[in-house]
C-alpha positions as CSV (number, residue, x, y, z in Angstrom):
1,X,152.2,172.3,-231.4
2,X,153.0,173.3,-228.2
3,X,156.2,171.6,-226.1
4,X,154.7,169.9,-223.1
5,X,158.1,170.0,-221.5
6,X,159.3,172.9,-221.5
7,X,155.5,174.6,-220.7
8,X,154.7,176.0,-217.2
9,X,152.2,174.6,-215.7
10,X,149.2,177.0,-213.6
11,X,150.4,176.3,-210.2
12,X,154.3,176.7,-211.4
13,X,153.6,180.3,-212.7
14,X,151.6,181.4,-209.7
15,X,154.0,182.4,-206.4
16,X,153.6,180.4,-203.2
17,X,150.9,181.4,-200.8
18,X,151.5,183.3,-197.9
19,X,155.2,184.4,-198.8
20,X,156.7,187.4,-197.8
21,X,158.3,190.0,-199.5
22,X,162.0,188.2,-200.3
23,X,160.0,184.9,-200.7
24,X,158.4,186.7,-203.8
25,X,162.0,187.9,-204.8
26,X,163.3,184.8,-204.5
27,X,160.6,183.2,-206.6
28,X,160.7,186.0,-208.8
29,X,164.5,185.1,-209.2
30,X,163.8,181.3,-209.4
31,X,160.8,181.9,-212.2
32,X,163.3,183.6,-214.7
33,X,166.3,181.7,-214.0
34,X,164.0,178.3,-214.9
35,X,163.0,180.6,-218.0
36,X,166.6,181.3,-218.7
37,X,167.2,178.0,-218.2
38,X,164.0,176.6,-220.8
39,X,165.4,178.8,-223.7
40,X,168.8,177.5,-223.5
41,X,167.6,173.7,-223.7
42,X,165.5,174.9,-226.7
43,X,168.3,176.8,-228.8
44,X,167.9,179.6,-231.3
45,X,167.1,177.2,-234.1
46,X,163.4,176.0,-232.1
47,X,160.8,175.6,-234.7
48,X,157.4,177.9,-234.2
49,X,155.5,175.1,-235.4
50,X,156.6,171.2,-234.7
51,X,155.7,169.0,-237.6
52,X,156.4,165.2,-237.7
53,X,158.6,163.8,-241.0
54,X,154.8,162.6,-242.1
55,X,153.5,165.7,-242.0
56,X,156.7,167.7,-243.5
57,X,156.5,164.4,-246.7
58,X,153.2,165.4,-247.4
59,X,154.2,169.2,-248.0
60,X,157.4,167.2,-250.2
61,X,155.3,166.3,-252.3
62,X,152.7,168.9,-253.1
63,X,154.8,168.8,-256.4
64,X,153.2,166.1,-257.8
65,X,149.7,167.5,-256.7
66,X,150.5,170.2,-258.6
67,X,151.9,168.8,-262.1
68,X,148.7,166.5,-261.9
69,X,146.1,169.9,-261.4
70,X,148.2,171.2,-264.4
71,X,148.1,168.2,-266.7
72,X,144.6,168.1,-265.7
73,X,144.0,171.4,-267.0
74,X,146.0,171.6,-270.1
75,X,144.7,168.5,-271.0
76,X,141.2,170.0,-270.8
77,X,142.2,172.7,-272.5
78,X,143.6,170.6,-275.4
79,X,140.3,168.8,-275.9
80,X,138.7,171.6,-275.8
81,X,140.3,173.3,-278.5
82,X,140.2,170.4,-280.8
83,X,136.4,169.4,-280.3
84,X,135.6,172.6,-281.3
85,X,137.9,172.8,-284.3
86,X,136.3,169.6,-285.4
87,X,133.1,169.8,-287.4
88,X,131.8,167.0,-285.9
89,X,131.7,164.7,-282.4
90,X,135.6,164.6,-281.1
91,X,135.7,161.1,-281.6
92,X,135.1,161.6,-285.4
93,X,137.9,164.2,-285.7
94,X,140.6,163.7,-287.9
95,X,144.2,163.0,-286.7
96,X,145.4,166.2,-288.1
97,X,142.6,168.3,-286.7
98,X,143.7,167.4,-283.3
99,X,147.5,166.1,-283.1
100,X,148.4,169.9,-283.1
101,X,146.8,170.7,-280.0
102,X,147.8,167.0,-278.7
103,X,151.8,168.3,-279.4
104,X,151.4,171.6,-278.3
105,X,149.9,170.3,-274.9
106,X,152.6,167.3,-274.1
107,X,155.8,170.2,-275.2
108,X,154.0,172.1,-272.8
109,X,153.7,169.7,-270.0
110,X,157.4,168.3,-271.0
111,X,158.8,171.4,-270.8
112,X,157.2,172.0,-267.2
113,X,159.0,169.2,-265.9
114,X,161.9,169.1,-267.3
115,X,162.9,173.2,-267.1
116,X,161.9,172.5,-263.3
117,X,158.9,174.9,-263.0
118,X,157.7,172.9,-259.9
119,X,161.0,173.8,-257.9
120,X,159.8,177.2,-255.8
121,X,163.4,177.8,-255.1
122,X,163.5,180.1,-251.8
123,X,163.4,183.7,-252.5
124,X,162.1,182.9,-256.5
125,X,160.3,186.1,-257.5
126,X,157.0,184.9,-258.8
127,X,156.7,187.4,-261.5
128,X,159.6,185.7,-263.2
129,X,158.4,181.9,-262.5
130,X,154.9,183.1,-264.4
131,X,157.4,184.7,-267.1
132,X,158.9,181.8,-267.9
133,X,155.8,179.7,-267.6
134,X,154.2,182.1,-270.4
135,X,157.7,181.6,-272.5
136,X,156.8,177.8,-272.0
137,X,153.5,178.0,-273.5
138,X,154.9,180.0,-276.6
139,X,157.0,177.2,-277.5
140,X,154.1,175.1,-277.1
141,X,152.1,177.3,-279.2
142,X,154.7,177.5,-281.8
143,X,155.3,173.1,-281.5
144,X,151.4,173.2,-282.5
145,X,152.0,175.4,-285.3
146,X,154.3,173.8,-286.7
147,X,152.9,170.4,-286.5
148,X,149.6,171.8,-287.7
149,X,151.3,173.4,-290.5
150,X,153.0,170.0,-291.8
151,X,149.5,167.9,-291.5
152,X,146.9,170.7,-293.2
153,X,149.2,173.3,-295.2
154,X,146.6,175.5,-295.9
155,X,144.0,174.2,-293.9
156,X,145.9,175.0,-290.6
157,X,143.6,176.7,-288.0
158,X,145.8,178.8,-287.0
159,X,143.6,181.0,-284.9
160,X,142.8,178.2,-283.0
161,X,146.2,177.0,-281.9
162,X,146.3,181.1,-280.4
163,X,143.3,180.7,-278.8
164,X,144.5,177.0,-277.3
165,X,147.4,178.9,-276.0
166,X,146.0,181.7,-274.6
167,X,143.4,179.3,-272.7
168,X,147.2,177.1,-271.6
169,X,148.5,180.5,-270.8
170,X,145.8,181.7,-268.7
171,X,145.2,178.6,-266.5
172,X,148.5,177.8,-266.0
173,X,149.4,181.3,-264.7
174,X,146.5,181.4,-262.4
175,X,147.2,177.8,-261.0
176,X,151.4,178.6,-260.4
177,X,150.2,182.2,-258.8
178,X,148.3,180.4,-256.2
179,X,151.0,177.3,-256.0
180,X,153.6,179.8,-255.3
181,X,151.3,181.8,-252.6
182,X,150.5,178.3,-250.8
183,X,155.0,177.6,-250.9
184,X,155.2,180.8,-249.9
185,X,153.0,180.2,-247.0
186,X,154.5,176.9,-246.3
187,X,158.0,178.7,-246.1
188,X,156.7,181.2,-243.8
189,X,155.4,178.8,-241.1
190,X,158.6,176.6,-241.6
191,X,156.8,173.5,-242.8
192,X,160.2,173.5,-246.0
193,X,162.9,174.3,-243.3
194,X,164.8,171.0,-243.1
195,X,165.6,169.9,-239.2
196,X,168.9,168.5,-238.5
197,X,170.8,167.2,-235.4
198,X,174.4,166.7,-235.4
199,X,176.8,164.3,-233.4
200,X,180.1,165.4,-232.4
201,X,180.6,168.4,-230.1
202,X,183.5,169.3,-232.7
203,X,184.7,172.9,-234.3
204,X,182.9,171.5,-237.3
205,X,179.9,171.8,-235.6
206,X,180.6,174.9,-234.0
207,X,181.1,176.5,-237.8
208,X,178.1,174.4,-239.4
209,X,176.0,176.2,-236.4
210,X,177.0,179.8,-237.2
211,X,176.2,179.4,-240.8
212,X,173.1,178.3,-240.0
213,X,172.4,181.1,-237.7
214,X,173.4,183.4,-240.8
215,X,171.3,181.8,-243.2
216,X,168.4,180.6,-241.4
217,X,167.3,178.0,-244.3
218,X,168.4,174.7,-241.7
219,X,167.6,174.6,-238.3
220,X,170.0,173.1,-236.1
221,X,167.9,171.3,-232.9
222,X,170.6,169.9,-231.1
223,X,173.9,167.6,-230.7
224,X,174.7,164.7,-229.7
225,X,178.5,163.6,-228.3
226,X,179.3,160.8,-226.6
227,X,182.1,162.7,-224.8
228,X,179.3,164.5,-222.4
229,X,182.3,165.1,-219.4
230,X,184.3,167.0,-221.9
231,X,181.3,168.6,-223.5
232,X,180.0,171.8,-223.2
233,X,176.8,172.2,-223.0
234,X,175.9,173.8,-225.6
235,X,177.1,175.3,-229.2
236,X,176.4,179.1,-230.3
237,X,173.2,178.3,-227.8
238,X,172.2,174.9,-229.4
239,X,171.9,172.2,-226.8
240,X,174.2,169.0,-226.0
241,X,171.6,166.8,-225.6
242,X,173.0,163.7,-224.6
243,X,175.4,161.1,-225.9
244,X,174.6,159.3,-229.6
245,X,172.9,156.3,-228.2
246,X,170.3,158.5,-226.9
247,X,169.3,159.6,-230.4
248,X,167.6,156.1,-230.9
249,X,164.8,156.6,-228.5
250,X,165.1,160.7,-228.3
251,X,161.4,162.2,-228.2
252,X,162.8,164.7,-230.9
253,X,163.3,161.9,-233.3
254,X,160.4,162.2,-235.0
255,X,161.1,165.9,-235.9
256,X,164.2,165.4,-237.7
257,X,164.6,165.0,-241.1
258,X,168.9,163.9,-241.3
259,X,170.7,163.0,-238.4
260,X,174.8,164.5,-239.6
261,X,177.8,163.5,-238.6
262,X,180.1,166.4,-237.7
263,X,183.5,164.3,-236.3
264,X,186.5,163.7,-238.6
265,X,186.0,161.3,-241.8
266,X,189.5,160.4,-241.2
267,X,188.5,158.6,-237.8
268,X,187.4,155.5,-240.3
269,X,186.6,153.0,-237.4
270,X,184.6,155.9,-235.5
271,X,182.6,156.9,-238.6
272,X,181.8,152.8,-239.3
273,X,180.6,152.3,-235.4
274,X,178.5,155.2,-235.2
275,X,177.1,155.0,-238.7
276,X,176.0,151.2,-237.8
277,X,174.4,152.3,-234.5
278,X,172.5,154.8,-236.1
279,X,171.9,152.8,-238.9
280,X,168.7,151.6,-236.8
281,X,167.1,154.9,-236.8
282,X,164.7,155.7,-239.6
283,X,166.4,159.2,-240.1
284,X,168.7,159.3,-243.0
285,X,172.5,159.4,-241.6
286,X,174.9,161.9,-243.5
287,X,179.1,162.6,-242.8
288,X,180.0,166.3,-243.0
289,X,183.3,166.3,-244.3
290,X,185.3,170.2,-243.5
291,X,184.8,172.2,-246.2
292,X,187.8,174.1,-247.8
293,X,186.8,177.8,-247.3
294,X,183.4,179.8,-247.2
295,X,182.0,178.7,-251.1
296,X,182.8,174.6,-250.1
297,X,181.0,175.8,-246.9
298,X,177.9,177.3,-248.3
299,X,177.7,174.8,-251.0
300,X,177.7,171.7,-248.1
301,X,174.7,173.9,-246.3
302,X,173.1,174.2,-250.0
303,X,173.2,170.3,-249.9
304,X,171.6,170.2,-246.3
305,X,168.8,172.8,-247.2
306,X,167.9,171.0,-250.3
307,X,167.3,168.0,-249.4
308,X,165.4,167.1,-248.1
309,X,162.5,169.4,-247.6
310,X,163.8,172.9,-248.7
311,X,163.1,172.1,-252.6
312,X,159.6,171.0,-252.6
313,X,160.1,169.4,-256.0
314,X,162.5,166.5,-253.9
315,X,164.1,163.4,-255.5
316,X,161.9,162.5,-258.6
317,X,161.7,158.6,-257.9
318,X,161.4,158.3,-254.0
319,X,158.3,161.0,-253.9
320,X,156.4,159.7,-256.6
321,X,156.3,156.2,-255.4
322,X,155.0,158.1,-251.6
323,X,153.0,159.8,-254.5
324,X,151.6,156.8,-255.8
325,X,150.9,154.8,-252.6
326,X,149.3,157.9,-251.1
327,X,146.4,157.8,-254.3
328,X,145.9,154.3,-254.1
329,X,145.3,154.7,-250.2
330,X,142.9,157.7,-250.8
331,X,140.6,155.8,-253.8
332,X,140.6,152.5,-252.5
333,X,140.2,153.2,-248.6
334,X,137.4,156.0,-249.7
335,X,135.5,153.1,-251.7
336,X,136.4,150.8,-248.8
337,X,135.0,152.7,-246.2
338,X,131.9,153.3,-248.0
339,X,131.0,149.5,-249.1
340,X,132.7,148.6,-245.7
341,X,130.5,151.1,-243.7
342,X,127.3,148.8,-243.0
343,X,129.0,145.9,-241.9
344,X,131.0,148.3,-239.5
345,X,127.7,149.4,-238.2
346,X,126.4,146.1,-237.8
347,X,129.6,144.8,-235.6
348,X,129.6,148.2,-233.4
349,X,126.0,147.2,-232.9
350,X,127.1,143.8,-231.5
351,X,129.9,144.7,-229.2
352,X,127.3,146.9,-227.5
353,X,125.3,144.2,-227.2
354,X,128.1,142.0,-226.4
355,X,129.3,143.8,-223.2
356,X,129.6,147.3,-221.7
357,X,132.0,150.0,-222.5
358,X,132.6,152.0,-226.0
359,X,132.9,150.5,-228.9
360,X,136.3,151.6,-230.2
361,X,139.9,151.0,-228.4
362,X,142.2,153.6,-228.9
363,X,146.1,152.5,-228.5
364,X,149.2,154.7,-229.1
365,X,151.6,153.1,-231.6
366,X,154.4,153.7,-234.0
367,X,154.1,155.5,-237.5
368,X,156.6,157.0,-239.9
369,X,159.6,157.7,-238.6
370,X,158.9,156.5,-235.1
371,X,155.9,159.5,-234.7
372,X,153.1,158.4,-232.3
373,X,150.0,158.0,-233.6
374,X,146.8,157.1,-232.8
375,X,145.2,153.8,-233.8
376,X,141.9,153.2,-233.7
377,X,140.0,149.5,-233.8
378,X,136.9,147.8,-232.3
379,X,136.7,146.8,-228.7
380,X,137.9,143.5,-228.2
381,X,138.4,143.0,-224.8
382,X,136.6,143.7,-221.8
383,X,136.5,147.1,-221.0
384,X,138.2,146.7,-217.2
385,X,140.9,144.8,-219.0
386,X,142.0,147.0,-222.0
387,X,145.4,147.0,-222.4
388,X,147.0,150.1,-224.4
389,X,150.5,149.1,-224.3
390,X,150.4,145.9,-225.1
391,X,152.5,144.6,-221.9
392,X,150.5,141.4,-221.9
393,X,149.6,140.0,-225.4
394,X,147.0,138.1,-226.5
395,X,146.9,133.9,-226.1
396,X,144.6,131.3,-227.0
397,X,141.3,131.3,-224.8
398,X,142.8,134.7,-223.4
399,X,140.1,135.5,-220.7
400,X,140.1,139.3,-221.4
401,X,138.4,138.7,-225.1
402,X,134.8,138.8,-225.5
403,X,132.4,136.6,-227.1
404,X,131.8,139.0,-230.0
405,X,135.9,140.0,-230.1
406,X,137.0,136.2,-230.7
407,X,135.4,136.5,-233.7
408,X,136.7,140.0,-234.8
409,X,139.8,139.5,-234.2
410,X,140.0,136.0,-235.9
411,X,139.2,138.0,-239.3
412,X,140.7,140.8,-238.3
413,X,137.7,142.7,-238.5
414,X,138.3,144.4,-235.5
415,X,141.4,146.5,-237.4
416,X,138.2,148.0,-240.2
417,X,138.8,151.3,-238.2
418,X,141.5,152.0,-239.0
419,X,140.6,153.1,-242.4
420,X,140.1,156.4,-240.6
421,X,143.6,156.6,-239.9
422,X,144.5,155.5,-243.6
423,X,142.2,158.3,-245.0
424,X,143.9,161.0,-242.5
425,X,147.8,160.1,-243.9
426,X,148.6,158.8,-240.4
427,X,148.5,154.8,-241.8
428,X,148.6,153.1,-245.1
429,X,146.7,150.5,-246.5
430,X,149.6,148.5,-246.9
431,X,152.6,148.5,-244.7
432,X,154.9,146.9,-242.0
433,X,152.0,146.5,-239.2
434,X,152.3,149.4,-236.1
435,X,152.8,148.0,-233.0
436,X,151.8,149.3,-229.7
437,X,154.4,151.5,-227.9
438,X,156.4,149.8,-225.8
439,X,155.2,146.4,-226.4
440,X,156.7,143.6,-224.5
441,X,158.1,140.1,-225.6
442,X,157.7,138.3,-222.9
443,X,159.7,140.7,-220.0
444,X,161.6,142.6,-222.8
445,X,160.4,145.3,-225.0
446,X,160.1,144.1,-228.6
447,X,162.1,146.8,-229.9
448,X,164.8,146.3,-227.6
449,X,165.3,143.0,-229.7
450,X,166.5,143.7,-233.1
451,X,169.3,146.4,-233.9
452,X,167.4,146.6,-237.0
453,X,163.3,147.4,-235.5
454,X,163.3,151.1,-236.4
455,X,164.1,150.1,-239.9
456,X,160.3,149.6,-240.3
457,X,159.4,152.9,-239.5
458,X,161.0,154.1,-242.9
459,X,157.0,153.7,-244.8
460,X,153.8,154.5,-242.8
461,X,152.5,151.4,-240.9
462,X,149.6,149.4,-243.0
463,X,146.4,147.6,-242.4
464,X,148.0,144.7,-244.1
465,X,151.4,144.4,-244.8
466,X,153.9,141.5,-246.2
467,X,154.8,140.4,-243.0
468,X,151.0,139.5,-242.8
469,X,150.2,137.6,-245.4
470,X,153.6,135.6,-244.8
471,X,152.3,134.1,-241.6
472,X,153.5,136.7,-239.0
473,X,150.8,138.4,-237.6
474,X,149.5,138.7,-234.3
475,X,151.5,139.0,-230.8
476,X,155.0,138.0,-230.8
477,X,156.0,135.7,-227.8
478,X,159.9,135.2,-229.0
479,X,162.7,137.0,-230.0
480,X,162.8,134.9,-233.4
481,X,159.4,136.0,-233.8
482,X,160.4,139.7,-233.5
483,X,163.6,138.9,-235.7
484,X,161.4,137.2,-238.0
485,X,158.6,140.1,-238.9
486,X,161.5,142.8,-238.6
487,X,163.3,141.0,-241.7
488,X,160.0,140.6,-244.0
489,X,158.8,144.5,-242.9
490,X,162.5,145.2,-244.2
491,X,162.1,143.3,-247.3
492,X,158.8,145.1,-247.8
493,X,160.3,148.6,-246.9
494,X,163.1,147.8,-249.7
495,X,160.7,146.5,-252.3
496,X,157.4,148.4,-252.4
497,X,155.9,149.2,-255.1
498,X,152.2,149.6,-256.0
499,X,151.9,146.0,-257.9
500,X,153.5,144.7,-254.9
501,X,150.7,146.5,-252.5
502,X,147.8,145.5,-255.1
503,X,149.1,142.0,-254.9
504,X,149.1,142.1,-251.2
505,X,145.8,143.6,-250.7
506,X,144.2,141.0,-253.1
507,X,145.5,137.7,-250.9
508,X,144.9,139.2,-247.8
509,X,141.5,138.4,-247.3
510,X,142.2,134.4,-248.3
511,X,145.5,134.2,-246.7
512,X,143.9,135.6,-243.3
513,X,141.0,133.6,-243.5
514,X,143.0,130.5,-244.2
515,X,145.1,131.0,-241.2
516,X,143.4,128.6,-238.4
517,X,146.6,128.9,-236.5
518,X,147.2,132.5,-235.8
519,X,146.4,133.6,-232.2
520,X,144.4,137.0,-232.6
């Protein structure tokens, strides 16, 4: 991803025409004190490649992709083994022809888990990962012995519990060599280096920074002080890059994965005020207290590596519900889109009719952690009067709406587009709605509003969402409408879960439909 602001453009990088000889020094001169410049604003911790918190959560949890590959295959392996060892069709098998190989198969799987084989710790020698992946599998070979040996005695097949685990041992090694390659890859390009920005231009910054530079599993992408006359401008070369309020609308927000608090924890009232104001920030918000020495040290930078994109395992319960929502969005929006895809013909069809111009609108809005995305939707409007910031929203008989986009929009057929964004990660099926960048209630931008609006940026934005089927949908022409949405997005935010989203999805269609008052 390359950073628009801090790239020359053709004409800067060419001198000016016609100058003499110390015009071209002097440009010379000019050109590498700008460079000089660029590289100090970017500090030594500047990423090679610049992914979103999106795109670094869907590397987080490559983990459960890979337990489900493996429970896929040992699974397979399992029935396998047991069909054959059956004299007849699996389903006819006897329970103590095939609980052995059952056993052996969930030890195997437990064991995975549990003995954290899906944690690719940073510099883990793969050679010993597969070693202990193979000791794994003997203890699953010996759990189906065993059991096999207390159901059938004499009868046990013992030759086929060794060739189960063989199979186990074999597919499991091949699939861990290749999900170690694809870490290691990851590593490499620094899609698993956490990004952190720090407020408080303080010494325990200053130390935090040349730890990092040591280590270089953290990068470091700026700092934030609210004392900018006393400030330097910048820390072992990481920039000061502007006081903490700026942090809440920072283009560099999207990029980073904790925001940390390096002042003193014994400046209680300071902590509470800064922690509240950047409690409206999606970013998580953590307090560096001074360690005591150089182990406290490297164990508080242990803490900050880890989580939380360094371990690609990451908290258990927070990635498998992102997990979980992510499947659901990929079955159900691939079958959507596929039942859905004749009647999107037919209504692309009509809006050509209808009036000139394309068919789609494109309109920049918020997604996960504040990122800008792309959303995509059927014209509405006329073409002339398109409006992709959303300065002037939509009323009743609202001239700008066509004939064909009254009627899309009043059944929100107009947002069956965006199933594209939900099958490319950028979107949900279900989430707080995204709203146009910088859109305006009334004079003031919405955002602007509620301390709390970022708070609804903590899930990807949905094609429905709880706020929806509760009535607020559509433009927002008051503050307490703002207020209003905000509070049920948070609700939403804080109780997802996927019954909640099937639930949702299922009265979204009567609930919408119901609606004669909504302005669309």
């Amino acid at each position: 991803m390359t950073d628009a602001a801090t790239r020359l453009s053709h004409d800067d990088a060419l001198p000016p025409a016609g100058a003499d000889a110390s015009g071209l020094r002097a440009w010379a001169a000019a050109a590498v004190n700008d460079k000089a410049k660029g590289a100090a604003r970017r500090g030594p911790f500047r990423p090679d490649v610049w992914l979103n918190a999106r795109q670094r959560h869907a590397s987080r949890l490559a983990a459960h992709y890979f337990r489900a590959f493996d429970v896929l295959a040992v699974g397979a392996i399992a029935l396998l083994c047991a069909w054959a060892a059956s004299p007849g069709p699996l389903v006819h098998a006897e329970l103590s022809q095939a609980a052995p190989f059952g056993v052996g198969a969930l030890t195997v799987l437990a064991l995975m888990r549990s003995l954290g084989r899906y944690r690719f710790a940073r510099g883990q020698k793969t050679s010993l990962h597969l070693a202990s992946v193979a000791a794994i599998v003997g203890v699953g070979a010996v759990a189906a012995m065993a059991t096999g040996g207390l159901l059938r005695g004499g009868e046990a097949q013992w030759s086929a519990y060794l060739v189960w685990a063989a199979l186990t041992l074999v597919s499991l090694n091949a699939l861990h060599m290749g999900w170690s390659d694809i870490v290691g890859r990851w590593r490499a390009s620094g899609a698993l280096t956490p990004n952190i920005v720090l407020v408080g231009a303080t010494r325990r910054a200053e130390a935090l920074i040349r730890e990092a530079l040591k280590r270089r599993d953290l990068n470091v992408l700026g700092i934030f002080d609210d004392r900018m006359a006393r400030s330097p401008q910048a820390i072992e070369g990481v920039p000061v890059l502007g006081a903490s309020g700026d942090l809440l609308t920072h283009k560099m927000t999207p990029y980073v994965d904790r925001v940390v608090l390096a002042i003193d924890p014994k400046a209680e009232a300071r902590v509470r005020e800064l922690t509240a104001r950047l409690g409206a920030l999606p970013n998580e918000v953590t307090l560096l207290v001074e360690p005591n020495g150089a182990a406290e040290t490297a164990s508080a930078l242990d803490r900050l590596a880890a989580a939380p994109l360094a371990d690609v395992q990451g908290p258990v319960d927070e990635d498998r519900r992102a997990f979980n929502k992510r499947i659901q969005d990929l079955v159900i929006g691939l079958i959507a889109l596929v039942l859905l895809a004749p009647v999107m013909a037919l209504i692309a069809l009509a809006i050509r009719m209808d009036s000139p111009g394309p068919v789609m609108f494109r309109q920049r809005r918020h997604g996960f952690n504040q990122e800008e995305i792309v959303v995509w939707k059927f014209r509405s409007m006329r073409q002339e009067t398109a409006d992709a910031t959303a300065s002037r929203q939509v009323t009743h008989d609202d001239d700008r709406v066509t004939r064909v986009g009254k009627f899309i929009r009043k059944t929100s057929l107009d947002e069956l587009p965006q199933l594209l964004n939900v099958l490319a990660g950028e979107m949900s099926l279900v989430g707080p709605r995204p709203h146009a960048i910088g859109m305006k209630t009334g004079h003031v931008e919405s955002a602007r509003l509620v301390a709390e609006y970022a708070h609804r940026h903590r899930i990807k934005p949905g094609m429905t969402g709880w706020a929806a089927v509760n009535g607020s949908r559509g433009p927002l022409h008051t503050a307490q409408d703002v207020r209003r949405r905000v509070q049920l997005d948070i609700d939403y935010v804080e109780r997802q879960s996927l019954w909640m989203d099937l639930w949702i999805m299922a009265i979204t269609i009567p609930v919408l439909l119901g609606d004669r008052t909504a302005i669309r």
